[in-house]
C-alpha atoms as a printed R data frame, in Angstrom:
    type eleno elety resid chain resno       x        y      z
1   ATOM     1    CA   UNK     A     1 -55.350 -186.166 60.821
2   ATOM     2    CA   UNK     A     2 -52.626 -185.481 63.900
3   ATOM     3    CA   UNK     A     3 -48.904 -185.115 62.963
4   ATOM     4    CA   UNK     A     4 -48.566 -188.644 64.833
5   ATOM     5    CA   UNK     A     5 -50.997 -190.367 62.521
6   ATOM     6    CA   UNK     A     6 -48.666 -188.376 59.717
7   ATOM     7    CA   UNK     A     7 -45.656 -189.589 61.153
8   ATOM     8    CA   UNK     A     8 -47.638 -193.203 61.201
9   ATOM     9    CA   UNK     A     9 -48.471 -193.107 57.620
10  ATOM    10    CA   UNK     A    10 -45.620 -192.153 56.405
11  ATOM    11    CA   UNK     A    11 -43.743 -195.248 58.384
12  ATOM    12    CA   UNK     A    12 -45.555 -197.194 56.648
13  ATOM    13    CA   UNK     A    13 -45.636 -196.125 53.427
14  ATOM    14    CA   UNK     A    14 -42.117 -195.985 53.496
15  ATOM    15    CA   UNK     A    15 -41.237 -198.633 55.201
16  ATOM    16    CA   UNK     A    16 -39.750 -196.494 58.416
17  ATOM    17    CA   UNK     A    17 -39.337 -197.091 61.549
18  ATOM    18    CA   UNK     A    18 -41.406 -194.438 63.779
19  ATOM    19    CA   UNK     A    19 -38.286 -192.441 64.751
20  ATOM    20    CA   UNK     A    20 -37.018 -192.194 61.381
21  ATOM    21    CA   UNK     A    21 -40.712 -190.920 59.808
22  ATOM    22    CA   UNK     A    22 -41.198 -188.525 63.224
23  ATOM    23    CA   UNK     A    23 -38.110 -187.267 62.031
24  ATOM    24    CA   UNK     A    24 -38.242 -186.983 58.094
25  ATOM    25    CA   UNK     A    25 -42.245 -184.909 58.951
26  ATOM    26    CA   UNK     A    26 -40.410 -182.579 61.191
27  ATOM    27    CA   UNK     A    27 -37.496 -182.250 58.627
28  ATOM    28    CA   UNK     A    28 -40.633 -180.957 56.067
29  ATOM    29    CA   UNK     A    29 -42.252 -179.011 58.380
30  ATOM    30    CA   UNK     A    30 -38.606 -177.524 59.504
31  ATOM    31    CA   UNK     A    31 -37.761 -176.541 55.743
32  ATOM    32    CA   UNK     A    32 -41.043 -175.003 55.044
33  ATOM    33    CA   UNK     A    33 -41.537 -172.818 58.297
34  ATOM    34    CA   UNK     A    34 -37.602 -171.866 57.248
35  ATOM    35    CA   UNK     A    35 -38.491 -170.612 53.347
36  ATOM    36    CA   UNK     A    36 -41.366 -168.609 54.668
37  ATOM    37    CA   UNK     A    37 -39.566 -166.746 57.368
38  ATOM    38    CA   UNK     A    38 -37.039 -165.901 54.524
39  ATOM    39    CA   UNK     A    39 -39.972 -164.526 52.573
40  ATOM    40    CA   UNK     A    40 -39.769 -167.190 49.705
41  ATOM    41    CA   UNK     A    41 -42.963 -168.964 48.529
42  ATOM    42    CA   UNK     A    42 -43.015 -173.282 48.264
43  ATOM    43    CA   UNK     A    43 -44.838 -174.515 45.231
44  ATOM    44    CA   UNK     A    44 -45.683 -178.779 45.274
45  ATOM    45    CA   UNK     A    45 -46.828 -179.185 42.025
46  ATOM    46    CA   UNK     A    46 -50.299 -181.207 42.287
47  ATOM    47    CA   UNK     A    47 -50.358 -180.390 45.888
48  ATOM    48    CA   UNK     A    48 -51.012 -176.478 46.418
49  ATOM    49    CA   UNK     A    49 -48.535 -173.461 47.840
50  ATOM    50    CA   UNK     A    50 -47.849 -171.853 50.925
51  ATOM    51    CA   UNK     A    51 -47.258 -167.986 50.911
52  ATOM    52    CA   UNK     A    52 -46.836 -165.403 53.375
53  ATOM    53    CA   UNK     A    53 -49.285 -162.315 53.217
54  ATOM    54    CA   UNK     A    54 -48.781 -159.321 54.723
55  ATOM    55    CA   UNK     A    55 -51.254 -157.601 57.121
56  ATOM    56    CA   UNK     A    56 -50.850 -153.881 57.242
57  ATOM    57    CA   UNK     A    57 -51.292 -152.214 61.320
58  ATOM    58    CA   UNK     A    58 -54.934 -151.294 61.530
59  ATOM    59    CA   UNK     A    59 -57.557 -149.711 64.017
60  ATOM    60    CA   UNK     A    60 -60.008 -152.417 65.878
61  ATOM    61    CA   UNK     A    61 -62.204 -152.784 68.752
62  ATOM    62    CA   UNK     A    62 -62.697 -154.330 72.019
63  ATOM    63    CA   UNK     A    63 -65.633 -156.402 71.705
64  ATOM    64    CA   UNK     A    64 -66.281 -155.884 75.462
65  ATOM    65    CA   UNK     A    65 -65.407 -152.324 75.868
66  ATOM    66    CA   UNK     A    66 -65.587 -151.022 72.412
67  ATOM    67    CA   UNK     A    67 -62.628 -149.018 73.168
68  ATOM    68    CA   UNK     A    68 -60.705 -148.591 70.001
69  ATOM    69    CA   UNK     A    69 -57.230 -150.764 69.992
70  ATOM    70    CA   UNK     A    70 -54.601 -150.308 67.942
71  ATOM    71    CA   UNK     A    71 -53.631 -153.571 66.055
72  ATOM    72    CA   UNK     A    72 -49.940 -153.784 64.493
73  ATOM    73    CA   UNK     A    73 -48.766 -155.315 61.404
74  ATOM    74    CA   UNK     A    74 -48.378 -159.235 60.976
75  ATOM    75    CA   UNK     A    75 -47.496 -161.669 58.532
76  ATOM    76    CA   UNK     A    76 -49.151 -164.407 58.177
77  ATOM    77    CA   UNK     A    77 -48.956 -168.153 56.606
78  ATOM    78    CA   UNK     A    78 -51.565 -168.819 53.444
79  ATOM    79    CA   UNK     A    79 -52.212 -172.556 51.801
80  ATOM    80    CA   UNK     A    80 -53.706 -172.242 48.507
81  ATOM    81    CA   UNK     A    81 -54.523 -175.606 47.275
82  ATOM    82    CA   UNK     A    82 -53.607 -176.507 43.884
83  ATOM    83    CA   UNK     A    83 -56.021 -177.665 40.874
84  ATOM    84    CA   UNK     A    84 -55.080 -181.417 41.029
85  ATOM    85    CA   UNK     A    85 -55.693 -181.578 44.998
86  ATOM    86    CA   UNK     A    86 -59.609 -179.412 44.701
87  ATOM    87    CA   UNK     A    87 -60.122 -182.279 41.710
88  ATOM    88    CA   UNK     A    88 -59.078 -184.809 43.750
89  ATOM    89    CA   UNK     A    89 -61.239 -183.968 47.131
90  ATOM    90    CA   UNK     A    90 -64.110 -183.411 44.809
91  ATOM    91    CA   UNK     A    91 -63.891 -186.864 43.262
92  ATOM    92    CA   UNK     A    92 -63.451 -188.270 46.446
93  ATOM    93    CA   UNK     A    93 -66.429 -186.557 47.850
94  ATOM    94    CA   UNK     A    94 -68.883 -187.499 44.883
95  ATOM    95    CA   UNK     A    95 -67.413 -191.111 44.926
96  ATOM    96    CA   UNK     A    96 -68.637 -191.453 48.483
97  ATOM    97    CA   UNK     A    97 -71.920 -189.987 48.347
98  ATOM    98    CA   UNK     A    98 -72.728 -192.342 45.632
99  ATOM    99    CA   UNK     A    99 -70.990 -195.232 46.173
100 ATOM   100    CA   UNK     A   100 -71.096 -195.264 50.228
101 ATOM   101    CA   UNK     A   101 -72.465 -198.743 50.270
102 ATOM   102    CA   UNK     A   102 -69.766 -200.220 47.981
103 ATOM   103    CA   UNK     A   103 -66.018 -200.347 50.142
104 ATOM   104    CA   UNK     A   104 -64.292 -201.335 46.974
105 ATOM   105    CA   UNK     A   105 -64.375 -198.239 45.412
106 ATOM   106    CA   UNK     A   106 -61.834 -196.513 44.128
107 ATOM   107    CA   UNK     A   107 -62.388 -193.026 46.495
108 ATOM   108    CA   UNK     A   108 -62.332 -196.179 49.413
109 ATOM   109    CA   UNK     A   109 -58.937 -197.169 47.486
110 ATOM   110    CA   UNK     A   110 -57.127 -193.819 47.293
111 ATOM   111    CA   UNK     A   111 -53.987 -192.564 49.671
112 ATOM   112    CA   UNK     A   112 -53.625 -189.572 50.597
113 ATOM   113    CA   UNK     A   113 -50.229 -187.266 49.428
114 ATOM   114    CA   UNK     A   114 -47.281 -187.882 51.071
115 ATOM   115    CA   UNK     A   115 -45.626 -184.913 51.565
């Protein structure tokens, strides 16, 4: 999925007009780019968390030289998906598989999250 069929989803689910939903995604993705530059950790209960790890400054290599390069320190973003999203995904995948001839199923059925 793009962030325009996001922003198209969440018109419609909402009843938006384009502009309004482009906005209101970018608002979310504003407020959690935000927390984790200030080192805080977002928790959506069902959903799953994003937290920043922290990559210590390390020794690598050119793959083309081999010459050793000196890597520095990073932080970067982690998603860790919670319990009720892996059970969900899993249901949907087995409902599928089993069902794929059937379109009134209720995987077929399903939304996905609105964030």
């Amino acid at each position: 999925m793009t962030k325009a069929e996001l922003v198209e989803d969440v018109a419609r689910a909402a009843e938006l007009t384009k502009k309004d939903a482009e906005r209101l995604v970018e608002i979310v993705f504003e407020s959690i780019i935000e927390t984790l530059n200030h080192g805080e950790k977002i928790e959506l209960r069902g959903f799953g968390s994003f937290r920043v790890r922290e990559r210590g400054a390390r020794r690598g290599r050119n793959p083309k030289t081999g010459d050793p390069v000196s890597i520095p320190a990073k932080r970067v973003p982690y998603f860790k998906p919670g319990k009720e999203l892996k059970e969900l995904i899993n249901d949907d995948n087995s409902n599928a598989t089993s069902t794929s001839n059937n379109s009134s199923t209720l995987a077929d059925n399903r939304q996905p999250p609105v964030l």
